[in-house]
N, C-alpha and C positions, 0 to 999 in steps of 0.2 A: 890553030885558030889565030885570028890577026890581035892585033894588040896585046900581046902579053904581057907587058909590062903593067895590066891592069888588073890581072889572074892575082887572087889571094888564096889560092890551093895551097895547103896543109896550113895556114897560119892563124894564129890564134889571138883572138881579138875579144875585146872586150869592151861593154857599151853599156856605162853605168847610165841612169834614167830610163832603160829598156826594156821596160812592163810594158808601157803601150807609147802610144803619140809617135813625135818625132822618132826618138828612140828606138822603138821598136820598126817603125819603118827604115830605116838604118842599119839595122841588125838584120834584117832579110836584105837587102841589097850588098851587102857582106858575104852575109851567105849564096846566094846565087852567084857572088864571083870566087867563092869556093872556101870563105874560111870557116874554122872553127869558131863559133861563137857563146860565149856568155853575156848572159844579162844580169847585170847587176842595177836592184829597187828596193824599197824600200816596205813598196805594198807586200803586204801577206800574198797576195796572189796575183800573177801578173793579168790584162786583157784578156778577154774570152779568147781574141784571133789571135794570141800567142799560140795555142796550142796546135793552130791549122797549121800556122809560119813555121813549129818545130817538126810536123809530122811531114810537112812540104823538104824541108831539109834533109830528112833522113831518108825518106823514098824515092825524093827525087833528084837532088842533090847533091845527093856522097857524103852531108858532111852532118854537121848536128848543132842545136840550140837549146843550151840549158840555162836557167833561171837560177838565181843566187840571191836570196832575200839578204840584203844590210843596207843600214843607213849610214850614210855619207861619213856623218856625224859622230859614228862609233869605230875612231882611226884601231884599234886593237882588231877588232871583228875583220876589219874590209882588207886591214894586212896580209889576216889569217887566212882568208877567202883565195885572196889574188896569189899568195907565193903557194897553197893548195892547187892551184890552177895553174899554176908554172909549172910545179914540180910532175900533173900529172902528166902534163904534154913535153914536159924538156925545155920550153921555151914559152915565151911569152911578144907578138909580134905587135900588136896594137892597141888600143884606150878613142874609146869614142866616149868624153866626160859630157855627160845631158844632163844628170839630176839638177833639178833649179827648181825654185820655184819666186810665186808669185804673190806681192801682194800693191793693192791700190789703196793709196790713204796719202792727203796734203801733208807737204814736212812738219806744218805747225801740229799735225795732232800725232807723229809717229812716237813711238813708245821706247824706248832704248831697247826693249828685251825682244820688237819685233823688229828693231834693224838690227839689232845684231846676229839675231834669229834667220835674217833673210843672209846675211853676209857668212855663217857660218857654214848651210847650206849651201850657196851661189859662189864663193872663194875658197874660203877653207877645206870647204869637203870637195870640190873641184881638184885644189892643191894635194890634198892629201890622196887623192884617188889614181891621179897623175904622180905621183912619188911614191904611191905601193908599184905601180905599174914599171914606173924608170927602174927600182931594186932591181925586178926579175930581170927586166931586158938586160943589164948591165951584167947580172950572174951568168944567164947564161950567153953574152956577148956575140949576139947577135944585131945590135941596135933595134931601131923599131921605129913606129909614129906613133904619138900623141896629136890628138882633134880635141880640143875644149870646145865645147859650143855656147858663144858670146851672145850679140844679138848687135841689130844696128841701134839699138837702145844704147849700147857703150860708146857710140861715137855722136850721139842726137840726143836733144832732150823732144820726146813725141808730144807733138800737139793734142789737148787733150786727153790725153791721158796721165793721171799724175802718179806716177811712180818713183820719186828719188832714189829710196834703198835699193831696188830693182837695179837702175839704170846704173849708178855707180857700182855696183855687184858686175853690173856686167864689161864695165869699161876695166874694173880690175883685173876680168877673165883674159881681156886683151892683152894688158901688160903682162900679165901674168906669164901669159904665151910666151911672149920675146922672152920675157928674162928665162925660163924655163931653157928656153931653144938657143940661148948661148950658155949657157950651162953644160947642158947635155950634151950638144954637137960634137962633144971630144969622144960620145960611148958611140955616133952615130946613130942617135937618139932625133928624130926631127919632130918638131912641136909648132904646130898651128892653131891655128881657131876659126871657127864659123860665126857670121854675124847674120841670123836671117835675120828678114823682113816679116811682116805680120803673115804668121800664119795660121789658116784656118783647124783647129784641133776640136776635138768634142769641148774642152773649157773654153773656148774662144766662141764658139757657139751658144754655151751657156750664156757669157759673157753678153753677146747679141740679145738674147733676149732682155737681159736686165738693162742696155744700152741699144735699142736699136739705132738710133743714129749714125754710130759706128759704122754697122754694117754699109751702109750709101758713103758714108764721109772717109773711111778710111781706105777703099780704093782709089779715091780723087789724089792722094796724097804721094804717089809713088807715079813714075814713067810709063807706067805699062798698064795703069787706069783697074788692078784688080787684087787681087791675096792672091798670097802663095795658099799652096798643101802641102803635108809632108812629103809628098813622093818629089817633089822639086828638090830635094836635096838628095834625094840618093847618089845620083851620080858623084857629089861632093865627096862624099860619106868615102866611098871606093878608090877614087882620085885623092884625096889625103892619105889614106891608109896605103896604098899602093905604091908600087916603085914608080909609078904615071909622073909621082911628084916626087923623085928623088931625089931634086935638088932645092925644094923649097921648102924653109923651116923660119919661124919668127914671121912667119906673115898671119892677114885677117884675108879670109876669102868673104868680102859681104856681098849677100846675096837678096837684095832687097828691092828690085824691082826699078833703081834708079830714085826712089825715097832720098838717101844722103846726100844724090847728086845732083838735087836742082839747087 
């Protein structure tokens, strides 16, 4: 097959926020380039189309996807989890970090316990998920890639839309990145980050109805006059993880449509 350097055959990856959304589209484009996958969430149970994407894997794939309930937030559990998952495979080859979340509210009325709430989530558990992950790679020393997924919210403050904790959550994801990725580069460790652009998820949807304006104004805002979907980043997803990028680490891949560039 042409491009091999894109093949993630026997490698074992792992894609925290990948119950559904981005995440889980992610984690099947993984798998179709052949790795082992877990999903690491927080829900009791992931997407109803988790189970089609796992049984797609096993029948038709070669490989497999399982589901790993913990929250970000509980560093003892998600330890436990990831060197469980090293130890069953011998290795541990990649970290696609997605768990985030969301909140809308002006600075003057935000609460301390819900920016912290958001940063603890959005950084912290970010960091700590990316540093169970670094352990294994480095035990059993084979390097690896790390993908945080940022947002171009870390580099923009978005019109109309007011999210501060958010957006600073996510510019920290970027730094985050670098300093990770000159750290680690000694284990062969390489660390980047994704910064989409607005994309259309079942909450972004929701979102529309409570804002329909949105919908019309926030395609005008980007080069390409429309939203992404999650399937626009798959190829990302493979291309980080992969030897494709085997000499890029400390960088932001933003994928927004040409937004940041006008």
């Amino acid at each position: 097959m042409g491009l091999p350097e894109f093949s993630l055959a026997k490698k074992v990856v792992l894609v925290s926020g990948g119950a559904r959304g981005l995440g889980l589209t992610q984690a099947e484009a993984l798998l179709e380039a052949g790795a082992i996958v877990y999903a690491l969430d927080r829900l009791p149970e992931p997407a109803p189309e988790f189970k089609a994407i796992a049984e797609r894997a096993e029948k038709e794939l070669g490989t497999f996807l399982q589901y790993r309930q913990v929250d970000v937030r509980d560093v003892p559990a998600l330890n436990k989890i990831v060197e469980e998952i090293g130890e069953k495979h011998g290795r541990l080859d990649g970290l696609i970090a997605a768990a985030g979340i969301q909140q809308e509210t002006p600075a003057l009325e935000y609460t301390a316990e819900d920016a912290n709430r958001m940063f603890e989530v959005n950084i912290t558990g970010v960091f700590m998920t990316a540093q169970a992950a670094a352990k294994q790679m480095i035990k059993f020393g084979n390097g690896g890639s790390i993908v945080l997924i940022a947002s171009m919210s870390g580099t923009i403050a978005n019109r109309g839309l007011i999210c501060p904790a958010y957006n600073a959550s996510k510019a920290g994801v970027i730094q985050l990145g670098r300093n990770l990725a000159s750290e680690w580069g000694q284990y062969n460790i390489r660390v980047n980050t994704i910064s989409p652009g607005y994309i259309v998820t079942a909450m972004v949807e929701a979102l529309f109805e409570q804002f329909p304006e949105r919908r019309e104004e926030w395609p005008k805002q980007n080069m390409l006059g429309r939203l992404s979907n999650p399937r626009e980043y798959r190829g990302a997803a493979v291309f980080l993880i992969s030897d494709a990028s085997s000499f890029m680490t400390g960088s932001d891949l933003r994928i927004d449509g040409g937004h940041a560039a006008w």
